[in-house]
N, C-alpha and C positions, 0 to 999 in steps of 0.2 A: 504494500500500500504506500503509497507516493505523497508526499505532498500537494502535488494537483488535487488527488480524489480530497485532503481534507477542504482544502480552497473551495474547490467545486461545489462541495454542499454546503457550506458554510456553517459545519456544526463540527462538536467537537469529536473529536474521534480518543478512547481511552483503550490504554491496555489496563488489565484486569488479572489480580492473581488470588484466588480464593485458598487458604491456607491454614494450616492450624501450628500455633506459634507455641513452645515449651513456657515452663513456667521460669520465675527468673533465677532459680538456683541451677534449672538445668541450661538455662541459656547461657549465665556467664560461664559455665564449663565446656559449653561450646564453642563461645567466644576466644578465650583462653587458648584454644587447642586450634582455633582458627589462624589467631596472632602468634601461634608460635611456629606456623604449618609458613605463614606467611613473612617471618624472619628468617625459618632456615632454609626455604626455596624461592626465593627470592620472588614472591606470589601475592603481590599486594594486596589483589583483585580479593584475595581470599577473605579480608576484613572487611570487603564494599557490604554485605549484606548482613540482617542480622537473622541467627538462627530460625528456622520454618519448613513445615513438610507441606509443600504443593499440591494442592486437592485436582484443580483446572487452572488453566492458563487462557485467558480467553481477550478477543479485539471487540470494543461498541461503541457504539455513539451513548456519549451519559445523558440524550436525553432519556435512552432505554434503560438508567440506571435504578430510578425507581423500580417500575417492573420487576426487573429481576431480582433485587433485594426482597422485595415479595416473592415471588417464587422461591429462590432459596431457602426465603425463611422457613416456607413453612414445611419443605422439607427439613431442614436441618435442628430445630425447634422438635422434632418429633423424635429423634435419633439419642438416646441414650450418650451421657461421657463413655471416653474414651479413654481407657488404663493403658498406658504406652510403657512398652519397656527396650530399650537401649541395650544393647549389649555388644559392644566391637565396632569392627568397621568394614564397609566391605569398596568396593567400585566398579565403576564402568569406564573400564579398559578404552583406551589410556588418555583418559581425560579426565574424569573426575573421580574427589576420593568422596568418602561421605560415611558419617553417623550410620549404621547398622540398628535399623527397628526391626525388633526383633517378635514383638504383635502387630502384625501387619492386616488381621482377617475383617477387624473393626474398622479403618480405615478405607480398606480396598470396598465393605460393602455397602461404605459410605459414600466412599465415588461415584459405585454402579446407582447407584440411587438418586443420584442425580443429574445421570444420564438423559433421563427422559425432559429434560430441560433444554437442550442442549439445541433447541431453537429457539430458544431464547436469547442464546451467548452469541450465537452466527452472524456477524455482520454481513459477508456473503458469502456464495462458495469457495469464493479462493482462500477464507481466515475462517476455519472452523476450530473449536475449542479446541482442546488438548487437556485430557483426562489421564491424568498420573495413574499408570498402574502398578507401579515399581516405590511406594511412601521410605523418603529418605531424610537426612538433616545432613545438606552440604558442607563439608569443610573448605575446599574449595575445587574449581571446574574449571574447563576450558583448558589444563595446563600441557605445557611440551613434554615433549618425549621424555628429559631427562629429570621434570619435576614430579611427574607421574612415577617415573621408576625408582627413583629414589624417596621420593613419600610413601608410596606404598609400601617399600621395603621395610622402612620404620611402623606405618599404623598398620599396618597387616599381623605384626607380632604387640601390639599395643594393647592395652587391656582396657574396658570404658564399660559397668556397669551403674546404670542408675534407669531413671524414669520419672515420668507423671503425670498427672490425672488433665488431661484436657475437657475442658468445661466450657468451651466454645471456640467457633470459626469466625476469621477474618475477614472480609473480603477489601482487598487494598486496590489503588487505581493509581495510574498516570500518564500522563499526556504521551499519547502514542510518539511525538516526536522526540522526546524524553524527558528529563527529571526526576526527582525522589517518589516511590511511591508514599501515599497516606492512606489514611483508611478509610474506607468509603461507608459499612457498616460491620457491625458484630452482631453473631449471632450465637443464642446460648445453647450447648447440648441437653435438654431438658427430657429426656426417658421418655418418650409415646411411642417406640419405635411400631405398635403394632397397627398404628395408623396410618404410617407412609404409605404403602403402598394402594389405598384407596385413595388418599391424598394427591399420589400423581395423576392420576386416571384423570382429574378434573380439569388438568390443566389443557 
Protein backbone atom coordinates (compact mmCIF):
# COMPACT_ATOMS: atom_id res chain seq x y z
CA UNK A 1 0.00 0.00 0.00
CA UNK A 2 1.44 3.27 -1.29
CA UNK A 3 1.01 6.54 -0.24
CA UNK A 4 -1.05 7.41 -3.22
CA UNK A 5 -3.86 4.84 -2.03
CA UNK A 6 -3.69 6.84 1.58
CA UNK A 7 -3.92 10.48 -0.52
CA UNK A 8 -6.43 9.14 -2.68
CA UNK A 9 -9.02 8.50 -0.18
CA UNK A 10 -8.30 10.98 2.06
CA UNK A 11 -8.60 8.95 5.22
CA UNK A 12 -6.43 7.49 7.55
CA UNK A 13 -5.16 4.22 6.92
CA UNK A 14 -3.67 2.25 10.48
CA UNK A 15 -1.74 -0.78 11.07
CA UNK A 16 -3.06 -2.65 13.87
CA UNK A 17 -1.40 -5.27 16.23
CA UNK A 18 -3.92 -7.01 18.70
CA UNK A 19 -1.63 -8.79 21.44
CA UNK A 20 -1.41 -9.96 24.85
CA UNK A 21 1.36 -8.16 26.96
CA UNK A 22 3.11 -10.00 30.39
CA UNK A 23 2.73 -8.80 33.53
CA UNK A 24 5.49 -6.24 34.72
CA UNK A 25 7.66 -8.78 36.67
CA UNK A 26 7.79 -10.97 33.73
CA UNK A 27 8.31 -8.11 31.23
CA UNK A 28 11.36 -6.43 32.99
CA UNK A 29 12.81 -10.20 32.69
CA UNK A 30 12.39 -9.90 29.37
CA UNK A 31 13.47 -6.62 28.82
CA UNK A 32 16.75 -7.44 30.80
CA UNK A 33 17.55 -10.60 28.44
CA UNK A 34 16.47 -8.30 25.52
CA UNK A 35 19.31 -5.43 26.53
CA UNK A 36 21.78 -7.95 27.05
CA UNK A 37 20.88 -10.01 23.76
CA UNK A 38 21.24 -6.48 22.30
CA UNK A 39 24.96 -5.43 23.85
CA UNK A 40 26.46 -8.68 23.16
CA UNK A 41 25.26 -8.94 19.23
CA UNK A 42 25.42 -5.85 18.47
CA UNK A 43 21.28 -5.92 17.99
CA UNK A 44 19.95 -2.67 18.93
CA UNK A 45 16.61 -3.28 17.12
CA UNK A 46 16.24 -5.81 19.93
CA UNK A 47 15.30 -3.18 22.68
CA UNK A 48 12.85 -1.09 19.98
CA UNK A 49 9.91 -3.14 21.36
CA UNK A 50 8.41 -3.90 24.54
CA UNK A 51 7.62 -7.50 25.58
CA UNK A 52 4.08 -9.10 23.60
CA UNK A 53 2.78 -12.28 22.17
CA UNK A 54 0.96 -11.37 18.76
CA UNK A 55 -2.67 -12.46 18.56
CA UNK A 56 -3.23 -10.70 14.49
CA UNK A 57 -1.57 -8.24 12.74
CA UNK A 58 -3.95 -6.43 10.71
CA UNK A 59 -4.07 -2.88 7.92
CA UNK A 60 -7.65 -0.34 8.40
CA UNK A 61 -8.81 2.73 7.90
CA UNK A 62 -9.73 3.96 11.82
CA UNK A 63 -12.74 5.14 10.75
CA UNK A 64 -13.55 1.14 10.95
CA UNK A 65 -11.96 1.21 14.22
CA UNK A 66 -14.98 1.58 16.35
CA UNK A 67 -16.55 -1.59 14.79
CA UNK A 68 -14.01 -3.64 15.27
CA UNK A 69 -13.39 -2.96 18.85
CA UNK A 70 -16.90 -4.02 19.13
CA UNK A 71 -16.45 -7.05 17.57
CA UNK A 72 -13.43 -8.10 19.33
CA UNK A 73 -14.82 -7.25 22.31
CA UNK A 74 -17.37 -9.26 22.41
CA UNK A 75 -15.49 -12.19 21.52
CA UNK A 76 -12.64 -11.74 23.68
CA UNK A 77 -14.96 -10.57 26.80
CA UNK A 78 -16.21 -14.07 26.65
CA UNK A 79 -12.82 -16.09 26.61
CA UNK A 80 -11.62 -17.16 30.01
CA UNK A 81 -7.64 -15.64 31.54
CA UNK A 82 -5.13 -17.17 30.31
CA UNK A 83 -2.28 -19.08 32.76
CA UNK A 84 0.90 -18.61 30.48
CA UNK A 85 3.99 -20.55 31.33
CA UNK A 86 7.58 -19.62 29.89
CA UNK A 87 9.93 -22.20 29.83
CA UNK A 88 13.31 -21.69 27.48
CA UNK A 89 13.73 -20.42 24.31
CA UNK A 90 13.25 -21.65 21.02
CA UNK A 91 13.42 -19.97 17.10
CA UNK A 92 12.81 -19.40 13.62
CA UNK A 93 15.91 -20.39 11.84
CA UNK A 94 17.88 -17.94 11.26
CA UNK A 95 16.20 -14.83 12.08
CA UNK A 96 14.63 -14.76 15.13
CA UNK A 97 15.31 -15.87 18.72
CA UNK A 98 12.34 -15.78 21.02
CA UNK A 99 10.80 -16.55 24.67
CA UNK A 100 9.50 -20.36 24.43
CA UNK A 101 5.57 -20.50 25.74
CA UNK A 102 5.21 -23.24 26.77
CA UNK A 103 0.89 -23.32 27.15
CA UNK A 104 0.22 -22.51 24.00
CA UNK A 105 -3.43 -24.42 23.44
CA UNK A 106 -5.39 -21.25 25.27
CA UNK A 107 -3.92 -18.81 23.13
CA UNK A 108 -3.86 -20.71 19.71
CA UNK A 109 -7.97 -21.24 20.43
CA UNK A 110 -8.12 -17.81 21.16
CA UNK A 111 -6.86 -16.94 17.67
CA UNK A 112 -9.10 -19.40 15.92
CA UNK A 113 -11.86 -17.77 17.54
CA UNK A 114 -11.53 -14.91 16.10
CA UNK A 115 -11.07 -15.98 12.85
CA UNK A 116 -14.51 -15.43 11.92
CA UNK A 117 -13.87 -11.76 12.11
CA UNK A 118 -11.51 -11.52 9.86
CA UNK A 119 -13.72 -9.28 7.46
CA UNK A 120 -13.66 -7.04 9.45
CA UNK A 121 -9.65 -6.44 9.66
CA UNK A 122 -9.50 -6.70 5.53
CA UNK A 123 -8.86 -3.47 4.10
CA UNK A 124 -8.79 -5.29 0.67
CA UNK A 125 -7.57 -8.40 -0.86
CA UNK A 126 -4.20 -7.44 -1.23
CA UNK A 127 -3.66 -6.70 3.07
CA UNK A 128 -5.46 -9.47 4.63
CA UNK A 129 -4.86 -10.13 8.49
CA UNK A 130 -2.26 -12.22 9.61
CA UNK A 131 -3.35 -14.80 12.51
CA UNK A 132 -0.25 -15.89 14.68
CA UNK A 133 -0.22 -19.58 14.97
CA UNK A 134 3.10 -20.20 16.34
CA UNK A 135 2.35 -17.49 20.38
CA UNK A 136 5.92 -16.28 21.05
CA UNK A 137 7.61 -13.36 23.30
CA UNK A 138 10.47 -11.98 20.86
CA UNK A 139 13.97 -11.38 22.12
CA UNK A 140 15.00 -10.09 19.10
CA UNK A 141 14.27 -10.69 14.93
CA UNK A 142 15.26 -9.88 11.78
CA UNK A 143 19.11 -10.76 12.68
CA UNK A 144 22.35 -11.84 10.38
CA UNK A 145 23.62 -14.87 9.99
CA UNK A 146 26.35 -14.60 12.43
CA UNK A 147 23.83 -12.95 15.24
CA UNK A 148 21.49 -15.62 14.88
CA UNK A 149 24.24 -18.27 15.28
CA UNK A 150 25.98 -17.05 17.81
CA UNK A 151 22.69 -16.12 20.01
CA UNK A 152 21.27 -19.07 19.72
CA UNK A 153 24.32 -20.95 20.63
CA UNK A 154 24.06 -19.08 24.03
CA UNK A 155 19.94 -19.08 24.75
CA UNK A 156 19.43 -22.48 23.30
CA UNK A 157 21.50 -23.80 26.46
CA UNK A 158 19.93 -20.93 28.62
CA UNK A 159 17.43 -21.61 31.29
CA UNK A 160 14.11 -19.03 31.74
CA UNK A 161 11.26 -20.41 33.93
CA UNK A 162 8.48 -18.30 35.06
CA UNK A 163 4.82 -17.07 33.90
CA UNK A 164 1.60 -15.22 34.21
CA UNK A 165 -1.84 -14.81 34.48
CA UNK A 166 -3.16 -12.73 31.53
CA UNK A 167 -6.23 -10.84 32.27
CA UNK A 168 -6.79 -9.08 29.12
CA UNK A 169 -5.81 -8.20 25.38
CA UNK A 170 -4.54 -5.01 23.72
CA UNK A 171 -5.38 -3.83 20.67
CA UNK A 172 -2.55 -1.11 19.67
CA UNK A 173 -2.57 1.10 16.33
CA UNK A 174 -0.30 3.22 14.12
CA UNK A 175 -0.09 5.32 11.32
CA UNK A 176 0.59 2.84 8.40
CA UNK A 177 3.34 5.35 7.29
CA UNK A 178 4.98 4.96 10.69
CA UNK A 179 5.47 5.82 14.35
CA UNK A 180 5.07 4.44 17.93
CA UNK A 181 2.29 2.25 18.22
CA UNK A 182 -0.41 3.37 21.24
CA UNK A 183 -3.23 1.62 22.38
CA UNK A 184 -6.30 1.91 20.78
CA UNK A 185 -8.54 -0.39 23.32
CA UNK A 186 -8.34 -3.17 26.07
CA UNK A 187 -10.10 -5.77 26.53
CA UNK A 188 -10.79 -7.83 29.68
CA UNK A 189 -10.45 -12.00 29.75
CA UNK A 190 -13.78 -12.34 31.67
CA UNK A 191 -14.68 -16.50 31.63
CA UNK A 192 -18.02 -16.81 29.36
CA UNK A 193 -16.12 -18.99 27.06
CA UNK A 194 -19.38 -21.17 26.43
CA UNK A 195 -20.93 -18.23 24.63
CA UNK A 196 -18.55 -17.42 21.89
CA UNK A 197 -19.36 -19.59 19.75
CA UNK A 198 -23.19 -18.54 19.27
CA UNK A 199 -21.78 -15.06 19.67
CA UNK A 200 -19.97 -15.24 16.38
CA UNK A 201 -22.79 -16.64 14.22
CA UNK A 202 -24.27 -13.19 14.71
CA UNK A 203 -21.91 -11.33 13.40
Amino acid sequence: MTSQYITNNLLTVNEYLLIIQPDASVAEKINNLKKDFADKYECSQAVYSKPHITLIKFIQLQMNEPRIIRVINEIITRFDAIQIKINGFASFPAHTIYVNIETKNDIITLVKLLKPIQAFLKIDNEHKPHYITEPHLTIARKLLPWQYEKGWLEYSHTSLVTGFRANEVVLLRRNFEGGKYVTAAMFQLMGKTQNIAEQVSLF
